[in-house]
C-alpha positions, 0 to 999 in steps of 0.5 A: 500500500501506498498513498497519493501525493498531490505534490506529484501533480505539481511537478508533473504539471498536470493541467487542472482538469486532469488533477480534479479527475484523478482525484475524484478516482482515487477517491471513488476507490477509497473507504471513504466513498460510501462512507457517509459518516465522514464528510470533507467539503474537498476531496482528500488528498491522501487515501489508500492505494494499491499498487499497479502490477507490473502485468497491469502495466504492460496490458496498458502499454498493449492496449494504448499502442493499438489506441493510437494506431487507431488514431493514427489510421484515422489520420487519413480519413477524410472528413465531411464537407459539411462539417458540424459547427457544433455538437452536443455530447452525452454521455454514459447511456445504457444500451437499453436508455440510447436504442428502443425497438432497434432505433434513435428514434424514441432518444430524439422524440425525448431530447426534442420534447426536452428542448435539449435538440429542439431548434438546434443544427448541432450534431448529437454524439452519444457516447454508450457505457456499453459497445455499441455499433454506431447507430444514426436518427438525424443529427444523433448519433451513438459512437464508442468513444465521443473524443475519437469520433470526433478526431477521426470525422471532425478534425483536418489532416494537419489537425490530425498529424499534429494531434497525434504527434502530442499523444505520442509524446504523453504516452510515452511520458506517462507510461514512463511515470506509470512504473513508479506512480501505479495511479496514473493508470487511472487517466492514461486515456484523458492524459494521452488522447481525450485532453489532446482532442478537447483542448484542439477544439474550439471552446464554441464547439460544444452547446451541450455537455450531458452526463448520467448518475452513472458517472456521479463519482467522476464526470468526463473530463471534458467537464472538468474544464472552466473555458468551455462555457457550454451548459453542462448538465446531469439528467437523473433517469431515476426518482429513486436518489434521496436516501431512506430515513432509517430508525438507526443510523447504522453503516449502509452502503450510502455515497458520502455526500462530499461527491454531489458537491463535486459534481461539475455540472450547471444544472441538475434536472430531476423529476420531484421537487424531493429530489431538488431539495435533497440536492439543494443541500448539497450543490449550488448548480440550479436544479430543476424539476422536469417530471419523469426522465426516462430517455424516452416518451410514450410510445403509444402501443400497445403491451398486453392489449387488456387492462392489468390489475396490480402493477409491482416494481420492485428493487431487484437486490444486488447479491453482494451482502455489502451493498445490501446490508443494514437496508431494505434492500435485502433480498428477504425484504423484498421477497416480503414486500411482494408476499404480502400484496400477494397475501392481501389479493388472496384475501381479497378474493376471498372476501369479495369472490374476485381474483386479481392479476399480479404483474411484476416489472424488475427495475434491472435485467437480472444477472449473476449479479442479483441474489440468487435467492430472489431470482428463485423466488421469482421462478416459482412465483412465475411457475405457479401463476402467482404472478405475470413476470413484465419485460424488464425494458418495455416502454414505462408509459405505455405499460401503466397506462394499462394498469389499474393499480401500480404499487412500488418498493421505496423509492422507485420511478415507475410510481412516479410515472403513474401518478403522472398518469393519473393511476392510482399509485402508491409506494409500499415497505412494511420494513421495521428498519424504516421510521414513519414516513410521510407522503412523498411528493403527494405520493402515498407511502403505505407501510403496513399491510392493514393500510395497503389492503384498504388502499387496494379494496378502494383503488379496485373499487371491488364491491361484494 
């Protein structure tokens, strides 16, 4: 073990946008990012590192010599005659948030809708956290790399010659320090291409800059720099960001709150004014409230073609005892959240004759990474037509429009969305970890069973 030195910096003469990234890093691996007891307004400037493997080393030397192969390929391809005056760059997608149904074009009816594109002539690059061959709706396109794509379509051939030329002088440099400062591998690909690429382009360049709460521990490091004047922005795709009021305050995995303060953005856009108060406390960036996010809008078709009774959203838990520990998001709390609504539609079929569809809706595609445990549950559930499992990525708007009632575990968006829509929609945990909780952005929080089966029996209007 060793521990980073800021004095490093210095004498290296890192630009102040490759420092503020390689902080956020090293931060973002350190005990202290999930630790929400200890709080420093400034990112700390000595935290525990592991040191960089000598395999480590030469699998970046490897993998940077084919980068700049393919940069220097590049340098020949001839760009457009009519280049974009200006791009807009967004960055860290899902596959599932970029695509809908083999397309852009769900992606731009939102960005349009949002007024991100409406009226605007810039080229749209979207840069996806998965590979993802290139894809085009109008102006919007998705690449793998947002500052390569903008080398090899945008930049002349002497732009090019001379950019290339610059990162093969910082690789060499870096890889050089990389031997006795492990960390450095951390922003080799800002270091020796992305800060050549940014800093050759015009600061006019770029209307907009959009980031994900996927990239909350570090932005990219376009974001980092002061001269560029574009308006940067974080769209949060989920409701589901203020932390849960807990009876005891235990260790949870929780992001200590020293890293919304850090976040380089202009405006944060969130769906509840919940949301903008969390956040107000911690950022001095505006916030504003815009409803749902969702990267995409009604699709208005169709999805089962008959109206659902009760629709669940749950929180699928994570398989690591670490993340979950000490919340509600265990999987022996989920299971209870769903056997108890399950319970209360038996009941209700007894006393009133009715039988009630249960649909389920998983928040994430489930993956070895989910508890096994739960993923069980489910099968059986399913098995035994307990429940009707829901697609894991249909269109939100389109499915509760066709329920009769949507129940959620804390804090999901779909619930969010229902209200929207003006379905009956209610948040539901009968956990005992939880303190009492009051309506939630005029969303009701229903925390025990009595309560939700009334809410039940009155949203079905069932009647004997």
């Amino acid at each position: 073990m060793y521990k980073f030195d800021i004095d490093i910096l210095a004498d290296i003469n890192f630009s102040k946008a490759l420092q503020n990234i390689l902080r956020k890093k090293i931060y973002s691996k350190s005990s202290l990012f999930h630790n929400s007891q200890v709080t420093d307004d400034n990112l700390v400037e000595s935290v525990p590192l592991v040191k960089v493997s000598k395999r480590k080393i030469l699998l970046n030397y490897l993998l940077y010599s084919l980068v700049l192969i393919m940069y220097f390929i590049n340098i020949f391809r001839l760009p457009p005659r009519n280049k974009a005056r200006s791009v807009i760059l967004i960055f860290s997608l899902t596959k599932d948030q970029a695509i809908r149904n083999k397309s852009l074009k769900s992606l731009n009816t939102f960005l349009d809708s949002k007024g991100i594109t409406n009226d605007s002539q810039s080229q749209v690059l979207i840069e996806t956290r998965t590979f993802l061959f290139n894809r085009r709706h109008n102006l919007t396109k998705t690449t793998f790399d947002i500052p390569f794509r903008i080398y090899a379509s945008d930049f002349s051939f002497g732009k090019k010659l001379q950019s290339w030329v610059s990162m093969c002088k910082r690789f060499k440099k870096i890889m050089k320090l990389q031997r006795t400062h492990g960390f450095f591998s951390l922003i080799l690909k800002e270091f020796i291409f992305d800060e050549i690429v940014y800093t050759a382009c015009n600061s006019n360049y770029f209307e907009k800059l959009i980031t994900t709460p996927s990239q909350i521990a570090y932005q990219p490091l376009i974001f980092e720099y002061d001269n560029i004047l574009s308006k940067k922005l974080m769209i949060w795709y989920s409701a589901n960001s203020n932390p849960l009021e807990y009876k005891k305050d235990t260790e949870r995995f929780m992001i200590n709150p020293t890293v919304f303060k850090n976040i380089r953005v202009d405006e944060h856009w969130v769906w509840t004014n919940e949301n903008k108060i969390f956040l107000s406390t911690l950022t001095r960036a505006k916030i504003l409230v815009k409803k749902s996010l969702m990267f995409y809008e009604a699709d208005g078709k169709s999805i089962f073609g008959q109206e659902l009774d009760v629709l669940i959203f749950d929180s699928t838990p994570f398989a690591d005892a670490n993340v979950t520990k000490g919340s509600i998001y265990t999987a022996k709390e989920i299971i209870k959240f769903i056997d108890e609504i399950l319970l209360i539609t038996e009941d209700l079929r007894k006393k009133f004759g009715v039988h009630h569809r249960v649909y389920l809706k998983n928040k994430r595609k489930q993956s070895r990474y989910h508890s096994i445990e739960y993923r069980n549950y489910l099968s059986e559930k399913v098995k035994s037509k307990e429940i009707i499992l829901v697609p894991y990525n249909v269109n939100l708007y389109d499915l509760i429009k066709e329920c009769k009632l949507v129940i959620g575990y804390p804090f999901t968006s779909p619930v969010i969305i229902g209200k929207e829509l003006n379905k009956p929609s209610v948040f539901y945990c009968s956990s005992k970890l939880l303190k009492q909780v009051p309506k939630k952005d005029n969303v009701l929080f229903i925390q025990n069973r009595t309560s939700l089966f009334n809410y039940i029996e009155k949203s079905l209007r069932i009647t004997q």
